[in-house]
SEMAR-340405 format. One record per atom (N, C-alpha, C): residue number from 1; atom name; x, y, z. Coordinates in nm, 3 decimals. Layout:
BEGIN
<NUM; "CA"; <X; Y; Z>>;
...
***
This chain:
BEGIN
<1; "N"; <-1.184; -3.412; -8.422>>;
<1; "CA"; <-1.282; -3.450; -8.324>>;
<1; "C"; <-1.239; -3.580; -8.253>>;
<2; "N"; <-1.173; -3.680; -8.311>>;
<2; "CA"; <-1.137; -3.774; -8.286>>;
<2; "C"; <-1.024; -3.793; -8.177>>;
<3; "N"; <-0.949; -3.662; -8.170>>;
<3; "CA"; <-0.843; -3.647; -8.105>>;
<3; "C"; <-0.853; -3.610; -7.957>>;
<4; "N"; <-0.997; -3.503; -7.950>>;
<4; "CA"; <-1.055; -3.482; -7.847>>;
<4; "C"; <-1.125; -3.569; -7.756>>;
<5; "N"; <-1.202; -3.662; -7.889>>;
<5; "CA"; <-1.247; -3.757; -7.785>>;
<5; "C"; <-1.151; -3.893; -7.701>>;
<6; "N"; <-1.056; -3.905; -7.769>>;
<6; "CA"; <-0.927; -3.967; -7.687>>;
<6; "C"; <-0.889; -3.891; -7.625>>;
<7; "N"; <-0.871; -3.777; -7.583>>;
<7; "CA"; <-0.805; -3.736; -7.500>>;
<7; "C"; <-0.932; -3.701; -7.375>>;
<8; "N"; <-1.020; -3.639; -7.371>>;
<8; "CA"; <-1.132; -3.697; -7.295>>;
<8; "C"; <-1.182; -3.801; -7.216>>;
<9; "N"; <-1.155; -3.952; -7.264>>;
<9; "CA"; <-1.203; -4.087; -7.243>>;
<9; "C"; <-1.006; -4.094; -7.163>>;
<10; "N"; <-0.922; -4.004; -7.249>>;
<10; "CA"; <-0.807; -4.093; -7.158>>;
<10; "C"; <-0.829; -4.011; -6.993>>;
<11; "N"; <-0.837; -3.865; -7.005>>;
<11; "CA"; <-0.848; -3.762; -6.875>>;
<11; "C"; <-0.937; -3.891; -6.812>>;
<12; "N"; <-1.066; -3.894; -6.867>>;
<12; "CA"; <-1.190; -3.933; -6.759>>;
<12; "C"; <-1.095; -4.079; -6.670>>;
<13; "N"; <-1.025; -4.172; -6.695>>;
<13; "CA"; <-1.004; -4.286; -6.682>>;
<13; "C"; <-0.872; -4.246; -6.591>>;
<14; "N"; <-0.800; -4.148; -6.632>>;
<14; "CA"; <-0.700; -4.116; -6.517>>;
<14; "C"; <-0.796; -4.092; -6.405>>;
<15; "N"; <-0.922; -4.032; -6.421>>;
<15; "CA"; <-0.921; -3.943; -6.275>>;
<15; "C"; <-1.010; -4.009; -6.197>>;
<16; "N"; <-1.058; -4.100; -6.250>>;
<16; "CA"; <-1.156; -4.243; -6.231>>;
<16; "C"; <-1.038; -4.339; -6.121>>;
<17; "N"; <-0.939; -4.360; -6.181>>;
<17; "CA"; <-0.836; -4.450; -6.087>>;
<17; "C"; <-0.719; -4.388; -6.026>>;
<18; "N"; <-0.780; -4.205; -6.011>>;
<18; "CA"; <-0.667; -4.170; -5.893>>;
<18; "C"; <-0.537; -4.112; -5.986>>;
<19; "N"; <-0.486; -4.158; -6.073>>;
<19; "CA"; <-0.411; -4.136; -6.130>>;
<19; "C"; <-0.375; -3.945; -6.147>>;
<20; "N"; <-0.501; -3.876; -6.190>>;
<20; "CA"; <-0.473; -3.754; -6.210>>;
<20; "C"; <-0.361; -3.667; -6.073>>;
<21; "N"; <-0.300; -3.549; -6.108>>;
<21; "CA"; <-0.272; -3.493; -5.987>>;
<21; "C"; <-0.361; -3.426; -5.919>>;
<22; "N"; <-0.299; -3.477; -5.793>>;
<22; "CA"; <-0.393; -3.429; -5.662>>;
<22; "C"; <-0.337; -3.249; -5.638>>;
<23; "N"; <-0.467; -3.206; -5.609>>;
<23; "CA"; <-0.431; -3.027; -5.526>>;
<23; "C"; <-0.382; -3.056; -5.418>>;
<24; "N"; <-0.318; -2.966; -5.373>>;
<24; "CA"; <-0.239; -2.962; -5.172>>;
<24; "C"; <-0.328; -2.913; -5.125>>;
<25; "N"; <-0.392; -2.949; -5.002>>;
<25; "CA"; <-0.477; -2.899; -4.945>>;
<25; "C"; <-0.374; -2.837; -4.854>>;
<26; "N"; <-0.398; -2.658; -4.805>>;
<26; "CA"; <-0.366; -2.613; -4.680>>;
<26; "C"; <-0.440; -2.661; -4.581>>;
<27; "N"; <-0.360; -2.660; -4.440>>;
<27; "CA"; <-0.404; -2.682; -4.316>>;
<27; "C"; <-0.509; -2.579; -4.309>>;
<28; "N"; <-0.595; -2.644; -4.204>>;
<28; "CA"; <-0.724; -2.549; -4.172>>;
<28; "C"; <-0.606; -2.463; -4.072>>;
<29; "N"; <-0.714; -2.277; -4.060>>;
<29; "CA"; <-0.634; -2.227; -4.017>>;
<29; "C"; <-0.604; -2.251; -3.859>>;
<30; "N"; <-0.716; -2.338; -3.801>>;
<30; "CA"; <-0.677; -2.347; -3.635>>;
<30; "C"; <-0.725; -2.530; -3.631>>;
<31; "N"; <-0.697; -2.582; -3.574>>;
<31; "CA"; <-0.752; -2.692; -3.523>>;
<31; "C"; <-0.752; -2.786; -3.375>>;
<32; "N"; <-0.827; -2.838; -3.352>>;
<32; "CA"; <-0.899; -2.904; -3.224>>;
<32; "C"; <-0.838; -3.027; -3.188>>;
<33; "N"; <-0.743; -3.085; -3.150>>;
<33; "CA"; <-0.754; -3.234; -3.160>>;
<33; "C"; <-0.764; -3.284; -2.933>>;
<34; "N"; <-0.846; -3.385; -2.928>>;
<34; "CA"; <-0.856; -3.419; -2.795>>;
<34; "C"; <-0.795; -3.534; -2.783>>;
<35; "N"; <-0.727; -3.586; -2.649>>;
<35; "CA"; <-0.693; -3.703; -2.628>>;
<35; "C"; <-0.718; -3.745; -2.442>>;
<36; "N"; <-0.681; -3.881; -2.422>>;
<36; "CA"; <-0.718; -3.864; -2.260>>;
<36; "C"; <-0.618; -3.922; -2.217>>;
<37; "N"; <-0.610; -3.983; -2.089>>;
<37; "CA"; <-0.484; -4.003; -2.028>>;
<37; "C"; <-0.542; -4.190; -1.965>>;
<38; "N"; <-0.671; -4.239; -2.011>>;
<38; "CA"; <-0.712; -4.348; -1.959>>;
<38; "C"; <-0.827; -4.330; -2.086>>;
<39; "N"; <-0.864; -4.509; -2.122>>;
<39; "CA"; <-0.983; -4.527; -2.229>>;
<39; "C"; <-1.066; -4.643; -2.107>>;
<40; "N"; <-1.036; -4.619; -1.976>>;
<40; "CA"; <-1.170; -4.702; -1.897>>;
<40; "C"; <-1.118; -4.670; -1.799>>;
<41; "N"; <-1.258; -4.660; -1.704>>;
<41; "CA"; <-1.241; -4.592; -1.556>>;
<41; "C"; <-1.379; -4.690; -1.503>>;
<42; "N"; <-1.350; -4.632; -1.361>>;
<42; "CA"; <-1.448; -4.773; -1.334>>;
<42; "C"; <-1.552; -4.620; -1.184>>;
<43; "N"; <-1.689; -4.659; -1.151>>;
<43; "CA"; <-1.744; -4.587; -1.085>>;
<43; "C"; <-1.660; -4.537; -1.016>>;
<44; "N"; <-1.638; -4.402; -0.958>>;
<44; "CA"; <-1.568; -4.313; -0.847>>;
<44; "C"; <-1.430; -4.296; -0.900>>;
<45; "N"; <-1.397; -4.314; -1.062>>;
<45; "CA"; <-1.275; -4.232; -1.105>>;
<45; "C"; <-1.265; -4.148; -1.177>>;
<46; "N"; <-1.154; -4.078; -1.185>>;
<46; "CA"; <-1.145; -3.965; -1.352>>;
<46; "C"; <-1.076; -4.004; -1.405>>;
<47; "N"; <-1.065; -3.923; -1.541>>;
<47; "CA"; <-1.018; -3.962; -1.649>>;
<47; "C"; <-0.981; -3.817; -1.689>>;
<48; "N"; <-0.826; -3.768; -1.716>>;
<48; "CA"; <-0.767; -3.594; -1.774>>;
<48; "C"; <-0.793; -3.651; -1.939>>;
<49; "N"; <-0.943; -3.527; -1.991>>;
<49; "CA"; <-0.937; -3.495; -2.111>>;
<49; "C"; <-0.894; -3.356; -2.137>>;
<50; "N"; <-0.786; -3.371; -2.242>>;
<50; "CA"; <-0.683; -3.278; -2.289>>;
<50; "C"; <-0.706; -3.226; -2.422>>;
<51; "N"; <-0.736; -3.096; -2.408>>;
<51; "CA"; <-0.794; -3.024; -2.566>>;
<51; "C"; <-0.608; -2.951; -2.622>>;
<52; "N"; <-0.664; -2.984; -2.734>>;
<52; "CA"; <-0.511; -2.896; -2.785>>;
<52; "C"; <-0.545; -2.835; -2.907>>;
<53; "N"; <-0.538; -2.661; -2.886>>;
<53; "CA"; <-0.566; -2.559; -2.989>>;
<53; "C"; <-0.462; -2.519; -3.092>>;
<54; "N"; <-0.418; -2.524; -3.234>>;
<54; "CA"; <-0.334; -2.545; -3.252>>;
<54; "C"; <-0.332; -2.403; -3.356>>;
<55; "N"; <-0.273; -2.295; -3.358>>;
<55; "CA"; <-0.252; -2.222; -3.471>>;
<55; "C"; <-0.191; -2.203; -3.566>>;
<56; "N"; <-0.245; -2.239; -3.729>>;
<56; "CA"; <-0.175; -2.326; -3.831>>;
<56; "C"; <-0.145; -2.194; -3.892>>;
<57; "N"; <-0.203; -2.046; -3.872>>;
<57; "CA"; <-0.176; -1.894; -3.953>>;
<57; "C"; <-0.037; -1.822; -3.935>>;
<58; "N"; <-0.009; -1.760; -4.016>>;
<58; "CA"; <0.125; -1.651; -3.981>>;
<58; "C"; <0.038; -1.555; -3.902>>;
<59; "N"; <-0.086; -1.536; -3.806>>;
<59; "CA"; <-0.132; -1.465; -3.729>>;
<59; "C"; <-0.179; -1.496; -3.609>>;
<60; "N"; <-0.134; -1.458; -3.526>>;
<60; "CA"; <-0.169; -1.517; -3.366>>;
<60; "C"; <-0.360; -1.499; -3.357>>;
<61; "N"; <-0.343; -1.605; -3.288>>;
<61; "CA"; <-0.509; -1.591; -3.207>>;
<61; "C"; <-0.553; -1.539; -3.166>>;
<62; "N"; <-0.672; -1.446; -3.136>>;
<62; "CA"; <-0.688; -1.337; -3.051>>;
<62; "C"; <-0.768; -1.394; -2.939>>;
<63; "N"; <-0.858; -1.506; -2.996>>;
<63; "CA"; <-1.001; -1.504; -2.953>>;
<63; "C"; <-1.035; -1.664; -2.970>>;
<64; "N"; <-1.065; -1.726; -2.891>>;
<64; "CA"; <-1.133; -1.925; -2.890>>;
<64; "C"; <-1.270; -1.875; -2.772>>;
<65; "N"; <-1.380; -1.950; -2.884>>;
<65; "CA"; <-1.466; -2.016; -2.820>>;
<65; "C"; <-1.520; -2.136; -2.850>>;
<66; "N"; <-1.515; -2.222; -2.756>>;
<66; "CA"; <-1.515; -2.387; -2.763>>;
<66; "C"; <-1.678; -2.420; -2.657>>;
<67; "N"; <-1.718; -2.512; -2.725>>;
<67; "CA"; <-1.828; -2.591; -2.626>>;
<67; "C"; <-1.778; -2.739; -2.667>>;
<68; "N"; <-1.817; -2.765; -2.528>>;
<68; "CA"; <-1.834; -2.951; -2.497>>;
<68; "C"; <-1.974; -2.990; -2.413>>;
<69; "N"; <-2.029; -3.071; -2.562>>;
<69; "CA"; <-2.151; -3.124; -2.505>>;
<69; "C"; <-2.162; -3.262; -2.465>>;
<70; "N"; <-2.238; -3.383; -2.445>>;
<70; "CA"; <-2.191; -3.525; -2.474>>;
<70; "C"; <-2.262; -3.586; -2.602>>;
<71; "N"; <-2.224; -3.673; -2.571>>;
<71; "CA"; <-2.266; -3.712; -2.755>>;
<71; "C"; <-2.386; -3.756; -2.745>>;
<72; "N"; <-2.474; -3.833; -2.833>>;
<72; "CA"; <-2.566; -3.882; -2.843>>;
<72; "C"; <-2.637; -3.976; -2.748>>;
<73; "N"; <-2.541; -4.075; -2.761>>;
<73; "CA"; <-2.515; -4.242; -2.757>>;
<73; "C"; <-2.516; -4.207; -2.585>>;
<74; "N"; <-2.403; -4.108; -2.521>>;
<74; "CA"; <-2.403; -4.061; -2.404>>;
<74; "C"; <-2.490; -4.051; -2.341>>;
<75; "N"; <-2.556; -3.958; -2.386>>;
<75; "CA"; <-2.732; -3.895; -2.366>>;
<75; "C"; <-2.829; -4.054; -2.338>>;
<76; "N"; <-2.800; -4.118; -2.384>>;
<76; "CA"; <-2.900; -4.216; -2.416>>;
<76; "C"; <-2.874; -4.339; -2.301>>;
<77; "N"; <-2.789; -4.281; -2.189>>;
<77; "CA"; <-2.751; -4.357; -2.071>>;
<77; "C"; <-2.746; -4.314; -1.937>>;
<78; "N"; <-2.847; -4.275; -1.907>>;
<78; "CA"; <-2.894; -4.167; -1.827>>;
<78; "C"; <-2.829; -4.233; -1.676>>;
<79; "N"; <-2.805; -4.353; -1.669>>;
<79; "CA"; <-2.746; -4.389; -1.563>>;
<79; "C"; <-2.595; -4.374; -1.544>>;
<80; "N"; <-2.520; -4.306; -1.658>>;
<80; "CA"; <-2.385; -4.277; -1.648>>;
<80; "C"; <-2.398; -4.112; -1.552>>;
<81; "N"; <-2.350; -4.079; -1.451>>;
<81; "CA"; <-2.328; -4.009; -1.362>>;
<81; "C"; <-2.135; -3.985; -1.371>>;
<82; "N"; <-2.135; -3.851; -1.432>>;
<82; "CA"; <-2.059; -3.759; -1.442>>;
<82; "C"; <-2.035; -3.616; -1.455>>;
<83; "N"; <-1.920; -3.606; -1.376>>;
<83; "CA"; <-1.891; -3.424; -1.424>>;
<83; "C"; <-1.793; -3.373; -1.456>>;
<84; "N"; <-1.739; -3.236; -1.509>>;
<84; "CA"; <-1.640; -3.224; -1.504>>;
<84; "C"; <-1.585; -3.121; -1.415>>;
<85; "N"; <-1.432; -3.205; -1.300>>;
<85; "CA"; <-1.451; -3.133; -1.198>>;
<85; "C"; <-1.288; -3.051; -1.195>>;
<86; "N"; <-1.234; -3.024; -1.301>>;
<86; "CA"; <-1.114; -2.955; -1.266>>;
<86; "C"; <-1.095; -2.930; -1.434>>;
<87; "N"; <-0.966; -2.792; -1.427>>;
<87; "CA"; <-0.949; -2.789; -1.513>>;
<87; "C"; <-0.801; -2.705; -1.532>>;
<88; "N"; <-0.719; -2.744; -1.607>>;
<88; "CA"; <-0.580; -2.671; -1.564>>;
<88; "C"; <-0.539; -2.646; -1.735>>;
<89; "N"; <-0.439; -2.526; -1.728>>;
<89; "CA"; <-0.431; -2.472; -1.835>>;
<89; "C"; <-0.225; -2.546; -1.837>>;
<90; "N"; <-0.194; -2.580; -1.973>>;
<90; "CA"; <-0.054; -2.627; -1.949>>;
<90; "C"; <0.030; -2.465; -2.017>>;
<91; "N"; <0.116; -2.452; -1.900>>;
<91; "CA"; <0.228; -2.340; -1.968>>;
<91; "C"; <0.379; -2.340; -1.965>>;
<92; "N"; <0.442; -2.287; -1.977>>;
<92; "CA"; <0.619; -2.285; -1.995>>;
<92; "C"; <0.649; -2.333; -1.822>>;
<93; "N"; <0.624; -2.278; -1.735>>;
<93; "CA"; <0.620; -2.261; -1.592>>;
<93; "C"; <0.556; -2.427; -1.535>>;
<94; "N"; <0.489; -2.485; -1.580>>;
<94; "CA"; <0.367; -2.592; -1.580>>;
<94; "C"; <0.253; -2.630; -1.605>>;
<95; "N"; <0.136; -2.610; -1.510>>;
<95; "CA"; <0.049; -2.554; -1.509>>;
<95; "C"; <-0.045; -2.463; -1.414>>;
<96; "N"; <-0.155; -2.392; -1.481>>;
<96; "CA"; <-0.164; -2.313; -1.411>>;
<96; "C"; <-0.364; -2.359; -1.431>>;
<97; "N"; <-0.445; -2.310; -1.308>>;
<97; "CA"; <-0.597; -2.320; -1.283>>;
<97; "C"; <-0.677; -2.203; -1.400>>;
<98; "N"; <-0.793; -2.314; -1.423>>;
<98; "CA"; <-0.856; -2.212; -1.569>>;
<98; "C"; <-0.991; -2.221; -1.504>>;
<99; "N"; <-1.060; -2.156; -1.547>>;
<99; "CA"; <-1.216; -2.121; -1.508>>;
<99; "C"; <-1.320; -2.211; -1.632>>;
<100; "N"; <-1.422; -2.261; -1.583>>;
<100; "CA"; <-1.516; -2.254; -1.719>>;
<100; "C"; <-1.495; -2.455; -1.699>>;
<101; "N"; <-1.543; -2.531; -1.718>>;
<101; "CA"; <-1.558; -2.660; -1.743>>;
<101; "C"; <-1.678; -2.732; -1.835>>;
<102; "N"; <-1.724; -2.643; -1.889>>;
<102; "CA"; <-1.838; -2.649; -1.990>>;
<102; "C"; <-1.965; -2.641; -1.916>>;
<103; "N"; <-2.068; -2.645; -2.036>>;
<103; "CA"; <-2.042; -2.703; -2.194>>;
<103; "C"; <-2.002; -2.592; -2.273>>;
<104; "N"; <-2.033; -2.456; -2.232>>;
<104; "CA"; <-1.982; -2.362; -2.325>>;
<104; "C"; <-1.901; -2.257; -2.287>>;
<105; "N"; <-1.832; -2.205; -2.371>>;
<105; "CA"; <-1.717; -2.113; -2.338>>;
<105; "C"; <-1.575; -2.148; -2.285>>;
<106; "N"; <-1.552; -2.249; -2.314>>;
<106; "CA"; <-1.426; -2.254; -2.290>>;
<106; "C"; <-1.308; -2.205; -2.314>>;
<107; "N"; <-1.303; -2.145; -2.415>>;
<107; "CA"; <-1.237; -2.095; -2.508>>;
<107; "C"; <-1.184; -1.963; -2.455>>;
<108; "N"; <-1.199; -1.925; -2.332>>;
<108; "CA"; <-1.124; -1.848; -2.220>>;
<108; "C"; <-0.981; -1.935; -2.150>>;
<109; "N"; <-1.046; -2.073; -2.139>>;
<109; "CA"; <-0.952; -2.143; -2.087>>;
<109; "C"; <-0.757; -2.104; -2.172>>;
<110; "N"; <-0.763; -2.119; -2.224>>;
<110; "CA"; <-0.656; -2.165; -2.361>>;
<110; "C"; <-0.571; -1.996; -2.364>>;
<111; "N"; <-0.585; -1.975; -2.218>>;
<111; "CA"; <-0.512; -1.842; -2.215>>;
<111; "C"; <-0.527; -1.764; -2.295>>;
<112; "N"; <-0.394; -1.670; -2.262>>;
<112; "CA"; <-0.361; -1.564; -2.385>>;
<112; "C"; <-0.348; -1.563; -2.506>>;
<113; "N"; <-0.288; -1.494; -2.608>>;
<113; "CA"; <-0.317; -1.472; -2.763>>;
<113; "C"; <-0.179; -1.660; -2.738>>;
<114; "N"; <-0.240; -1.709; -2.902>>;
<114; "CA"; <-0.167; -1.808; -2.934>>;
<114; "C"; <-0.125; -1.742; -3.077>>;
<115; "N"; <0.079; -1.762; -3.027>>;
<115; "CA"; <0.126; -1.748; -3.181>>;
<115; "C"; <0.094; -1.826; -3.261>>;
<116; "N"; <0.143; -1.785; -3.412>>;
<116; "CA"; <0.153; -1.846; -3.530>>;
<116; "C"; <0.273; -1.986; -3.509>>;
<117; "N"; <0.197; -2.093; -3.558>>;
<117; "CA"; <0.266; -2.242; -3.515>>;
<117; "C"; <0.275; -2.305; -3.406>>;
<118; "N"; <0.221; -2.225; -3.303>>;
<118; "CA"; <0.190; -2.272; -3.149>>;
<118; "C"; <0.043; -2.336; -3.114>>;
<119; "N"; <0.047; -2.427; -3.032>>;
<119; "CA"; <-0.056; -2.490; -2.915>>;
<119; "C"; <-0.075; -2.433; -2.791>>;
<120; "N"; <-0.235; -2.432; -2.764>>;
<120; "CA"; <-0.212; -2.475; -2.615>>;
<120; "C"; <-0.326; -2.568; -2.561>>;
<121; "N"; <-0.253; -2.646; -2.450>>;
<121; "CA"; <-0.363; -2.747; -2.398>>;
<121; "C"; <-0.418; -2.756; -2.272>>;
<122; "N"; <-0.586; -2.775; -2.295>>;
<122; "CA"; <-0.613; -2.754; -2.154>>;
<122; "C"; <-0.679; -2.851; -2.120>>;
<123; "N"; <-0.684; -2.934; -2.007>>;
<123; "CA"; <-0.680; -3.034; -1.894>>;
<123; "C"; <-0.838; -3.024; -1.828>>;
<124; "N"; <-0.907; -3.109; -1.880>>;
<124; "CA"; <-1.043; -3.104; -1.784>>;
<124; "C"; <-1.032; -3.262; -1.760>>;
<125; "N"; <-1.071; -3.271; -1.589>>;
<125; "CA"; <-1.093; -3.358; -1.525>>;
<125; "C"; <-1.234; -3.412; -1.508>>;
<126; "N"; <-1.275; -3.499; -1.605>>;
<126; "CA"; <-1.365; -3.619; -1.557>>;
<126; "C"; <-1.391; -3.704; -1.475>>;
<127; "N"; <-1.474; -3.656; -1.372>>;
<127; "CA"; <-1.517; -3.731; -1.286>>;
<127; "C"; <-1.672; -3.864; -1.262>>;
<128; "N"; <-1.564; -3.959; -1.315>>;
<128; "CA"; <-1.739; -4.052; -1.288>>;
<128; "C"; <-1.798; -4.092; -1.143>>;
<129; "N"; <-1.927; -4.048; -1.107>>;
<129; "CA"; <-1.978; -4.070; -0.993>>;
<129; "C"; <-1.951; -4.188; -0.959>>;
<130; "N"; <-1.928; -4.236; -0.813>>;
<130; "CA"; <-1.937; -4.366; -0.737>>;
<130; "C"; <-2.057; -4.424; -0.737>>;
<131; "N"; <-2.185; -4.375; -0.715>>;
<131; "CA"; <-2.297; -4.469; -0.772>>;
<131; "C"; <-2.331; -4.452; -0.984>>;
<132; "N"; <-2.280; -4.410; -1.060>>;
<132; "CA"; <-2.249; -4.421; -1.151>>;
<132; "C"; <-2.267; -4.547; -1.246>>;
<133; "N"; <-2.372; -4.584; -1.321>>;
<133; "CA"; <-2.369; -4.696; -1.390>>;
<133; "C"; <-2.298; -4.723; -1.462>>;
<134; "N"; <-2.250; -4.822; -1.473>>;
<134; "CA"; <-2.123; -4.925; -1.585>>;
<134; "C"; <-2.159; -4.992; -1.711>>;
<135; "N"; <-2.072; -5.004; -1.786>>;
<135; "CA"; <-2.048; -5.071; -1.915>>;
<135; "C"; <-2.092; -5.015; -2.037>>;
<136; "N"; <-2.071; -4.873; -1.999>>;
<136; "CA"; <-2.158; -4.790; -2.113>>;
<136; "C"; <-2.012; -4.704; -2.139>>;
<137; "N"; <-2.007; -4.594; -2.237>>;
<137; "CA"; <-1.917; -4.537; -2.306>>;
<137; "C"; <-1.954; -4.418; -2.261>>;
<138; "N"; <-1.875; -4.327; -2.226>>;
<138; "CA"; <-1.897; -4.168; -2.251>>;
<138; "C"; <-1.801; -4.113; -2.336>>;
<139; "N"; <-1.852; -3.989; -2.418>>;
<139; "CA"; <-1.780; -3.913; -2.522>>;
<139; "C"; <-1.854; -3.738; -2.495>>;
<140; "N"; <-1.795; -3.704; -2.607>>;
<140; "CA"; <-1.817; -3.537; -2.635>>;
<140; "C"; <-1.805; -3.575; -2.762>>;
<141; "N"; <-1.832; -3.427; -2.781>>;
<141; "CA"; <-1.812; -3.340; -2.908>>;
<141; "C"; <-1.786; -3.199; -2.907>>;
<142; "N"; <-1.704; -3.143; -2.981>>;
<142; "CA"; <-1.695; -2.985; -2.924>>;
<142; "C"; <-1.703; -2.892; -3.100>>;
<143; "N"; <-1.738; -2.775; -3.071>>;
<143; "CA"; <-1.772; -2.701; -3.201>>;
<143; "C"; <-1.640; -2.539; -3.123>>;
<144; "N"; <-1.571; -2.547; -3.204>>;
<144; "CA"; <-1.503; -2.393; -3.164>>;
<144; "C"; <-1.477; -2.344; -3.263>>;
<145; "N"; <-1.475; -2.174; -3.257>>;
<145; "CA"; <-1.450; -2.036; -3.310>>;
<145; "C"; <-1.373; -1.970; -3.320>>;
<146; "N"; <-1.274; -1.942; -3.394>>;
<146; "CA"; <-1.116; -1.876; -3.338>>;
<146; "C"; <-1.113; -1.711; -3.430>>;
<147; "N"; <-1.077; -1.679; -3.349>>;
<147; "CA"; <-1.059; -1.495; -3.400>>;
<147; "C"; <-0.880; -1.478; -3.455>>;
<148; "N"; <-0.860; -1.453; -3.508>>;
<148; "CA"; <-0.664; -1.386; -3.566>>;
<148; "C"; <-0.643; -1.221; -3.590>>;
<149; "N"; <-0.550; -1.209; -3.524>>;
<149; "CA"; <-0.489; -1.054; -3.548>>;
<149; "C"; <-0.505; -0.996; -3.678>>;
<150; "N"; <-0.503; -1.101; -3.775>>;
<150; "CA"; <-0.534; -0.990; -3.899>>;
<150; "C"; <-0.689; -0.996; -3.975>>;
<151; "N"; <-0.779; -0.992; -3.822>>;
<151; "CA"; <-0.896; -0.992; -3.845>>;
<151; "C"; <-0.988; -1.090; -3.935>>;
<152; "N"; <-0.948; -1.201; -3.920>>;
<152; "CA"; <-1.010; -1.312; -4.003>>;
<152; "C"; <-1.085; -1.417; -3.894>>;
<153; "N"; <-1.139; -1.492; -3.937>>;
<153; "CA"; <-1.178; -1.607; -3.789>>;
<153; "C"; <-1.199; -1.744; -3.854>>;
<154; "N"; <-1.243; -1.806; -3.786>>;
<154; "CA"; <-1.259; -1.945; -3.861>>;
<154; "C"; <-1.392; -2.054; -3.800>>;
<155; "N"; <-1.429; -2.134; -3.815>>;
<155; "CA"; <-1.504; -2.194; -3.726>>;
<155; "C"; <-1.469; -2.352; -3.753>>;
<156; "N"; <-1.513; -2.441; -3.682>>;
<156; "CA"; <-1.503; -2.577; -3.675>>;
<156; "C"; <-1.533; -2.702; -3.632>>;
<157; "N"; <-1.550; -2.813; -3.639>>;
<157; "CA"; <-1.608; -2.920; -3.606>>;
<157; "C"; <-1.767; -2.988; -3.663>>;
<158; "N"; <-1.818; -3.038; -3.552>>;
<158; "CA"; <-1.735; -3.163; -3.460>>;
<158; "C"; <-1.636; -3.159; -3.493>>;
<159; "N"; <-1.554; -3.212; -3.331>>;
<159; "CA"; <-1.433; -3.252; -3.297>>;
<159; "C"; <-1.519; -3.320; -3.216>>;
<160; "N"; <-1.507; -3.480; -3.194>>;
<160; "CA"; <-1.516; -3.604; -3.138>>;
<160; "C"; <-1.386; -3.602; -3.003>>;
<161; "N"; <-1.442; -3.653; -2.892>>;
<161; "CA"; <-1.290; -3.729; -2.799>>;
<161; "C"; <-1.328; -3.859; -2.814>>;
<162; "N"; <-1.223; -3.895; -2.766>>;
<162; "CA"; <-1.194; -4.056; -2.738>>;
<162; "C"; <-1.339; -4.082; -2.648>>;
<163; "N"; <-1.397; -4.201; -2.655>>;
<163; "CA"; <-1.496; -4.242; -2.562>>;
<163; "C"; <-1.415; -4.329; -2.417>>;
<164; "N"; <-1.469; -4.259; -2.351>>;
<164; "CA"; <-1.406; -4.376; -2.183>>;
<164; "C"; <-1.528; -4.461; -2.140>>;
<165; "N"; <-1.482; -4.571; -2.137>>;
<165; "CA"; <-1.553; -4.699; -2.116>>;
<165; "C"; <-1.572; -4.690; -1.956>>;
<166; "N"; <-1.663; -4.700; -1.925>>;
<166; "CA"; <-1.709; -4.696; -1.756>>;
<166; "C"; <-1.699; -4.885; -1.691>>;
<167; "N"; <-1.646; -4.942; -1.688>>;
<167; "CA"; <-1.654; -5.102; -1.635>>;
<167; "C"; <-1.668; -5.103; -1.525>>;
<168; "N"; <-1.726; -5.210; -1.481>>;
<168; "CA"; <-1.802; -5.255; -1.370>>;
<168; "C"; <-1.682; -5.259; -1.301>>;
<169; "N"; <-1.652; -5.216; -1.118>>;
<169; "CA"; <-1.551; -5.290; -1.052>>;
<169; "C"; <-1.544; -5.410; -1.024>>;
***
């Protein structure tokens, strides 16, 4: 009994300070990450936010549906005046014009089937109004759905973007 309980009190104290081995977590099977091309714009500019769909499966994508809403904090600044007014899909060729700028369904954008270990990224243009109030933050959040050829799907998020700071000119 004695032997058990040392070996018990020693387990508990490894796994207390990390010590025990860690499991490998696999990659989720699809993931979201956003970035922008500017973190402050000032009334009457945009800002390219860039979604990138990434397929982590040995099975291509069949199927993305993505929404972009604004965040909270967003919501709560009713004098920030924005939209989103373009949106371009990136391909081998360059790019090419996508339909849909939210809040929902985007997930047409992101083209055709995505192989196994491939991205694709798509380009929405933020436009902050010229009478547009300043010194406040805008963000998103997006929730997407992905379908795979060998009939499995996945779901995900929040996914957060970067916030763009609106400053006074």
């Amino acid at each position: 009994m004695r032997r058990f309980g040392l070996t018990a009190v020693l387990a508990f104290v490894l796994a207390v300070f990390g010590l025990a081995p860690a499991a490998s977590a696999d990659p989720a099977p699809a993931t979201l990450t956003f970035a922008t091309d500017s973190s402050t714009t000032t009334p009457g500019g945009t800002v390219n936010l860039s979604m990138t769909i990434t397929n982590n499966k040995a099975y291509d994508i069949w199927f993305v549906y993505q929404t972009i809403d604004p965040t909270w904090l967003t919501t709560q600044r009713p004098d920030l005046k924005y939209s989103f007014t373009g949106c371009s899909l990136a391909t081998a060729a360059g790019s090419a014009p996508c339909s849909g700028t939210g809040p929902a369904n985007l997930g047409g954008n992101y083209g055709t089937t995505i192989p196994p270990g491939q991205s694709r990224t798509v380009t929405l243009t933020l436009h902050i109004a010229a009478d547009s109030g300043c010194n406040g933050n805008i963000g998103f959040y997006s929730y997407y759905y992905t379908e795979f050829s060998d009939s499995t799907n996945t779901s995900g998020g929040p996914v957060y973007t970067p916030e763009t700071r609106v400053l006074c000119a």
